[in-house]
Backbone as a ProteinNet text record, in pm:
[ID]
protein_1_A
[PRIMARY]
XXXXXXXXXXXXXXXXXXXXXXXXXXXXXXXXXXXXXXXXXXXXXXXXXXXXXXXXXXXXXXXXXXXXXXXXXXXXXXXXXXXXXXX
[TERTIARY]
-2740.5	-2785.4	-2932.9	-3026.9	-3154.3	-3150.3	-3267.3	-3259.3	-3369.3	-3352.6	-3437.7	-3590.7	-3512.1	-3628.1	-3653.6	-3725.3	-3790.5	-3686	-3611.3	-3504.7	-3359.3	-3318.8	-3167.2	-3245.8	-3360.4	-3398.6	-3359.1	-3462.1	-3455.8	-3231.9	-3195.4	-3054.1	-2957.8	-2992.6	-2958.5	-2979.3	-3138.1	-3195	-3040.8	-3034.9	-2986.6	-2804.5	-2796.6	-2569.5	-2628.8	-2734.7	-2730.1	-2726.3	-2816.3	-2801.7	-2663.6	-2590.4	-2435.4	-2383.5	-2395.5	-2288.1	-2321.1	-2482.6	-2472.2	-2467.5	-2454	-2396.2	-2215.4	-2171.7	-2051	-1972.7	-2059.8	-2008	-2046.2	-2177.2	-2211	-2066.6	-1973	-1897.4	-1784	-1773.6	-1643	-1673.8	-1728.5	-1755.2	-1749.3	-1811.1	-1792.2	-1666	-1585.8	-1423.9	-1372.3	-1415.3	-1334.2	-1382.2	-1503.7	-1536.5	-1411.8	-1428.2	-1388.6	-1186.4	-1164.8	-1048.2	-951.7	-1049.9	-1062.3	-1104.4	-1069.8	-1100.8	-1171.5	-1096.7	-1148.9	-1301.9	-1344.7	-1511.9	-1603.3	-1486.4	-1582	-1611.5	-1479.9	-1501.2	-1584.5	-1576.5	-1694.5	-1836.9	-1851.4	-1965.8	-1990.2	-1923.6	-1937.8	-2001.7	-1847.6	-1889.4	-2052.5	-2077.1	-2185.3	-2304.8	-2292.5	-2416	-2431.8	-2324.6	-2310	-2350.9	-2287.9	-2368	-2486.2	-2510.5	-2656.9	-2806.1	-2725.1	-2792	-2820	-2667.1	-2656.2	-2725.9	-2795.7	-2858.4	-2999.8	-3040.6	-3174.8	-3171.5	-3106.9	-3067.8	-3106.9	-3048.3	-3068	-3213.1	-3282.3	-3431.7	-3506.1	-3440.8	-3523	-3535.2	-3445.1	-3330.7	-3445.9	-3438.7	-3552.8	-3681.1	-3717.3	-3879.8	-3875.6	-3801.5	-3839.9	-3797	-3689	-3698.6	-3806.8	-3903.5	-4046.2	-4113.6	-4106.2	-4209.2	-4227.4	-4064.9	-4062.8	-4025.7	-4027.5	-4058.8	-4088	-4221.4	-4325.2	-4272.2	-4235.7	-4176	-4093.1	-3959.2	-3876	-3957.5	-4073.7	-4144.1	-4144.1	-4146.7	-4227.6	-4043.5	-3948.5	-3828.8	-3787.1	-3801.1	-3741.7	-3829.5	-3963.2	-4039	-4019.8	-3959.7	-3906.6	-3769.7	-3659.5	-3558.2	-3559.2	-3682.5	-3714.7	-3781.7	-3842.7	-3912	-3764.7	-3723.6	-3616.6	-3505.3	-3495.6	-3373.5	-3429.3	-3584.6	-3692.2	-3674.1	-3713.5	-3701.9	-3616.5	-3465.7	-3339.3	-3323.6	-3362.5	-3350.1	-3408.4	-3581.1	-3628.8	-3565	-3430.4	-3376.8	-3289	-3253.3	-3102.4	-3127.2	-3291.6	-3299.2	-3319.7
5614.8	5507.9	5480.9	5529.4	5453.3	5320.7	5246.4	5095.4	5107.1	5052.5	5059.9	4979.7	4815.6	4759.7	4685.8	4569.2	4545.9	4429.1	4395.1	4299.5	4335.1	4490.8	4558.8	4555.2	4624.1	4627.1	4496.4	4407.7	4282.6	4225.6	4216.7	4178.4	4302.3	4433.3	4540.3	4445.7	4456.2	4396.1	4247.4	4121.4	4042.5	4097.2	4168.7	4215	4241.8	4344.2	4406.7	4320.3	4197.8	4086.9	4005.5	4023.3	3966.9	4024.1	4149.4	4265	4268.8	4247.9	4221	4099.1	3994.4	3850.1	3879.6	3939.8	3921.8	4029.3	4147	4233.1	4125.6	4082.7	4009.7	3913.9	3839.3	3768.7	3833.8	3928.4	3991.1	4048.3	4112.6	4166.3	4009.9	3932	3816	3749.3	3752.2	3711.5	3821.5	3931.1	4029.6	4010.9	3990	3935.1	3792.3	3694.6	3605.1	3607.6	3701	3808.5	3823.2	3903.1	3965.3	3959.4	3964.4	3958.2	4122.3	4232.8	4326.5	4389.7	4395.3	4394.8	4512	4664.3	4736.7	4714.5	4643.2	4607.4	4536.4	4423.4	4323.3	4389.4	4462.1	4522.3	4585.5	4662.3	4759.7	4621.7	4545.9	4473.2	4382.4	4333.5	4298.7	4331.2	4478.2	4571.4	4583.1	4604.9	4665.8	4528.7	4416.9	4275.8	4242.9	4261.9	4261.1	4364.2	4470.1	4523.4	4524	4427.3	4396.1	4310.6	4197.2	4080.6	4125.1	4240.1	4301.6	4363	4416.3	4420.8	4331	4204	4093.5	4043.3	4089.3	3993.1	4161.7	4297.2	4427.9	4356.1	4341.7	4305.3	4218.7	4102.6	3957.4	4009.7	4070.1	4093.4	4211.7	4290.7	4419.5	4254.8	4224.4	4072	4005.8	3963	3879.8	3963.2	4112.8	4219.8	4247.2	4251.5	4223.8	4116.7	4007.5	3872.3	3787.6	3787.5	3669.4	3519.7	3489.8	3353.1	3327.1	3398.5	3377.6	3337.8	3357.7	3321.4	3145.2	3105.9	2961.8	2888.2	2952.4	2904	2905.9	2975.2	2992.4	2873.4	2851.5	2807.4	2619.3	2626.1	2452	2466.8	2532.6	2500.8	2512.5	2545.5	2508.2	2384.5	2323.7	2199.1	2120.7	2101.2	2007.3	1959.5	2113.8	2113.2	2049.7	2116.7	1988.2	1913.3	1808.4	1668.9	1594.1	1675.4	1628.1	1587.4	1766	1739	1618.1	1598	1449.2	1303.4	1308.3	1194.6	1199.2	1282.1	1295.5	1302.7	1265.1	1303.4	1155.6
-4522	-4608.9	-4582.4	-4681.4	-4673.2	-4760.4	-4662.8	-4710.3	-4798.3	-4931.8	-5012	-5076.1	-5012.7	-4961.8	-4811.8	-4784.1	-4623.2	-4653	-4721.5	-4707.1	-4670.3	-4713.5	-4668.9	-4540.7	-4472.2	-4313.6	-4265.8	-4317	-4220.1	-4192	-4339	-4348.2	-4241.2	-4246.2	-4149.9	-4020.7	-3951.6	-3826.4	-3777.8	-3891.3	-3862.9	-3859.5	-3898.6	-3882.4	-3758.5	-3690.4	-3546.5	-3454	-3497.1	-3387.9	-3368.5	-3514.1	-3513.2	-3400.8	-3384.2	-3340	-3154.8	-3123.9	-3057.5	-2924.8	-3036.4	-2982.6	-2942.3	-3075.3	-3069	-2955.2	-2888.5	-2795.7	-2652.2	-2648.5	-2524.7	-2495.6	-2607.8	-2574.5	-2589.2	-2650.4	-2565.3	-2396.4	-2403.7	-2238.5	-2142.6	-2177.7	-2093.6	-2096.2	-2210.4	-2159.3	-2082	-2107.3	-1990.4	-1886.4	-1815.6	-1710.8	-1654.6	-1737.4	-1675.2	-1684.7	-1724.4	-1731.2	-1627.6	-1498.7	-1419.8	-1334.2	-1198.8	-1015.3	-970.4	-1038.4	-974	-1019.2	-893.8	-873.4	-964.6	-957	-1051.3	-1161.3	-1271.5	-1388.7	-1386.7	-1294.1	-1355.6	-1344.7	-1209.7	-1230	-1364.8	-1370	-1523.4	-1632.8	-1642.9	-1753.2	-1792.1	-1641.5	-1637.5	-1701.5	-1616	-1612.5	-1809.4	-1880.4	-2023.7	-2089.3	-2070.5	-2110.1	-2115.2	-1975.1	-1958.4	-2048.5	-2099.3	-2180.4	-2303.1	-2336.8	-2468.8	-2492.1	-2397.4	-2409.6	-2451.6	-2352.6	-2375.8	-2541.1	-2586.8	-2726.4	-2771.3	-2810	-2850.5	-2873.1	-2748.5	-2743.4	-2814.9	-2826.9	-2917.8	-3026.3	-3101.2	-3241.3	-3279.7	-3191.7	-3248.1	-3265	-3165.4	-3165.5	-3285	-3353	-3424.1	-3591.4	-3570.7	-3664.4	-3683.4	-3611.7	-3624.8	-3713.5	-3639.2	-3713.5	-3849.3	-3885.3	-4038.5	-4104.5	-4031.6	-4061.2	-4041.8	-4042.2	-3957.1	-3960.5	-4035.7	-4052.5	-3972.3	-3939.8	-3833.5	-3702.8	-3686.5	-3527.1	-3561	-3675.2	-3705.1	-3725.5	-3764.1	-3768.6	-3640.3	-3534.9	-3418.9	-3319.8	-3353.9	-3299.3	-3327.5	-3416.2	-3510.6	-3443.7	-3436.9	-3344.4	-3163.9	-3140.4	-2945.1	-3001.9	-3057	-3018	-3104.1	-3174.1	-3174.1	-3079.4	-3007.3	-2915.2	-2778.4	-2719.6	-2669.9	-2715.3	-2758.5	-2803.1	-2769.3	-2774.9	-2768.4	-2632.7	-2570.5	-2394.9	-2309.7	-2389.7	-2351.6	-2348	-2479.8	-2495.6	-2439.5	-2353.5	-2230.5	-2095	-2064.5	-1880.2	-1846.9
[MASK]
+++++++++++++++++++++++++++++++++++++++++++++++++++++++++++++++++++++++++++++++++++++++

């Protein structure tokens, strides 16, 4: 499948970030699953990469859509704000 315009990319870019939110939280219920040490290692280690995914996914997201930096950038200062009205 070629994407035909920079919007199937960007909408492509955002399912990848679905997919890899939604693996980070499966691997982490199997973590919390489970006592024995290799799995969790394993699972860890494969989570942990998926997370690094996550922050590819966003940053190749900004690239083809600058705006998302200024949307992402309006939900840290709100969620700041919030944190100020709870310490």
């Amino acid at each position: 499948m070629k994407f035909e315009n920079k919007q199937q990319l960007i909408a492509a870019i955002r399912k990848d970030i679905i997919g890899e939110l939604e693996a980070i939280i499966q691997y982490t219920a199997h973590l919390n699953a489970t006592d024995e040490p290799l799995a969790k290692a394993v699972w860890t280690q494969i989570r942990d990469e998926e997370r690094v995914h996550v922050g590819e996914l966003l940053t190749l997201l900004t690239y083809y859509e600058p705006s998302e930096i200024e949307t992402l950038a309006a939900g840290e200062k709100e969620v700041k704000e919030i944190m100020e009205t709870i310490r």
